[in-house]
N, C-alpha and C positions, 0 to 999 in steps of 0.2 A: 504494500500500500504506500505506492510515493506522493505525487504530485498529484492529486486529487486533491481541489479546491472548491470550496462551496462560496457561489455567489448567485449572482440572480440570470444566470445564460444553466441554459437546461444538462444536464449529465447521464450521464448511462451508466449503468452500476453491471457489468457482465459477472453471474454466479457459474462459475465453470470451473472445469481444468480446463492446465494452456494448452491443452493438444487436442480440446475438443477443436473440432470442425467449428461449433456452432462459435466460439471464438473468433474466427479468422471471418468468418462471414458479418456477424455484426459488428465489428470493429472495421473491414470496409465499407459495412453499410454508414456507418458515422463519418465514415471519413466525405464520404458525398454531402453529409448536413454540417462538417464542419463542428464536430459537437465531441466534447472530451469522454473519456470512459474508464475506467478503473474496474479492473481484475481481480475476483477473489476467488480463492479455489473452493472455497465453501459456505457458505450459510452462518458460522458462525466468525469468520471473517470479517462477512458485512455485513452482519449486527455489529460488529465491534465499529468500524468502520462510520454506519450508521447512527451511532451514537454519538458519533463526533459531531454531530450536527443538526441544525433547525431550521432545512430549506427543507421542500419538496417539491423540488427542481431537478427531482429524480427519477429517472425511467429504468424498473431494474430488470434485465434480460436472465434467464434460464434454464434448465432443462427441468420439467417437473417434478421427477422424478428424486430431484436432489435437495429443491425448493422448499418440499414436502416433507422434509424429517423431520422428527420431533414433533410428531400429528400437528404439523403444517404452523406449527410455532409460529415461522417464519413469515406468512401470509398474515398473521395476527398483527405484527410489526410492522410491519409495510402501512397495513388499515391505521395504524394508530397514527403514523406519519405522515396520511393521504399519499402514499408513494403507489403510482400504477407500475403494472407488473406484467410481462407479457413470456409466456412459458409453454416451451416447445415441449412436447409428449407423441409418442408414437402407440403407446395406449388406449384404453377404454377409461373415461374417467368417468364414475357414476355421474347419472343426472345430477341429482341433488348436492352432491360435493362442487361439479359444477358450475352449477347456477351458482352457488353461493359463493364461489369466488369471484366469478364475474361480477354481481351486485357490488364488492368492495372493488373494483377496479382491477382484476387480475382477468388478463385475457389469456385464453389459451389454444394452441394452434396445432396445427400437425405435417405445418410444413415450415421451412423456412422462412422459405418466400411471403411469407403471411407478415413474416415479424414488419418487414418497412410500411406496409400500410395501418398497422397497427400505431407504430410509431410514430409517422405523420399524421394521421389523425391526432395524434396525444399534439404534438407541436403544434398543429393549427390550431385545436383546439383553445390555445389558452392556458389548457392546465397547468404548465410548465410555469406560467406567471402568476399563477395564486399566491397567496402568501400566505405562512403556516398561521395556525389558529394559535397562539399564546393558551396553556392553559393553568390558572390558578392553583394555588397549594390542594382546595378544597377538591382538585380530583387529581392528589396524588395518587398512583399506586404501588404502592410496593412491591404487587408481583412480577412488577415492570421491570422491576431490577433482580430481578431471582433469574440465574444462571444453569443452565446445565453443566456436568464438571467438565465434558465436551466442548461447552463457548469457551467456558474459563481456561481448558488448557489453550484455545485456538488463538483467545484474546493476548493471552501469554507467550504465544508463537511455542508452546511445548506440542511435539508433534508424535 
């Protein structure tokens, strides 16, 4: 996690290995919108990652399959941060799992090529220039900060 900077121009957050394919593909595909992107190999990377910050000016790309651990943790965090999320699957994913991730902004696809009209949609639409919603003491949550020993060693770079 280097040179990943949050400001008010839009980001890509790719949750992947580097030798996935789908890597090489959306990081050309940004390279045509001119828009930065940071690399993490797992889920509990970019929570750490994540954490760092109070935009959602972030678009985070990848494979479902990996998005999904920690019964879909992951997806619950994104929601909290209004971050859309767009995740490639060659699977059957129940209706009802679903639907319900699409309501909170998580699109999911089953081809590649799906991902750049997903993502321009997100850019025209706006989304990218919202601004986060400030939230008071009175809706702290503490489970907010409860770790699996899994983030904490990932956070820790212990591997």
């Amino acid at each position: 996690m280097g040179n990943f900077t949050f400001n008010s121009q839009p980001k890509v957050l790719i949750i992947a290995d580097a030798d996935d394919e789908l890597v090489g593909y959306v990081k050309n595909l940004l390279g045509n919108y001119e828009i930065e992107s940071e690399l993490c190999a797992n889920i509990y990377e970019a929570v750490g990652l994540l954490a760092k910050t109070d935009t959602r000016n972030i678009f985070a790309v990848g494979r479902f399959e990996q998005l999904n651990k920690e019964k879909g943790r992951f997806f619950q965090k994104l929601t909290e941060k209004t971050i859309r999320c767009c995740c490639l699957t060659h699977r059957q994913i129940p209706q009802e799992q679903s639907a319900a991730l699409e309501e909170t902004g998580v699109f999911i696809v089953k081809e590649m090529d799906a991902i750049e009209a997903i993502l321009a949609q997100y850019l025209e639409s706006g989304a990218a220039d919202q601004p986060i919603q400030k939230q008071d003491a009175a809706h702290f949550n503490a489970n907010e900060f409860a770790a699996t020993e899994a983030e904490i060693d990932a956070l820790l770079g212990n591997d």
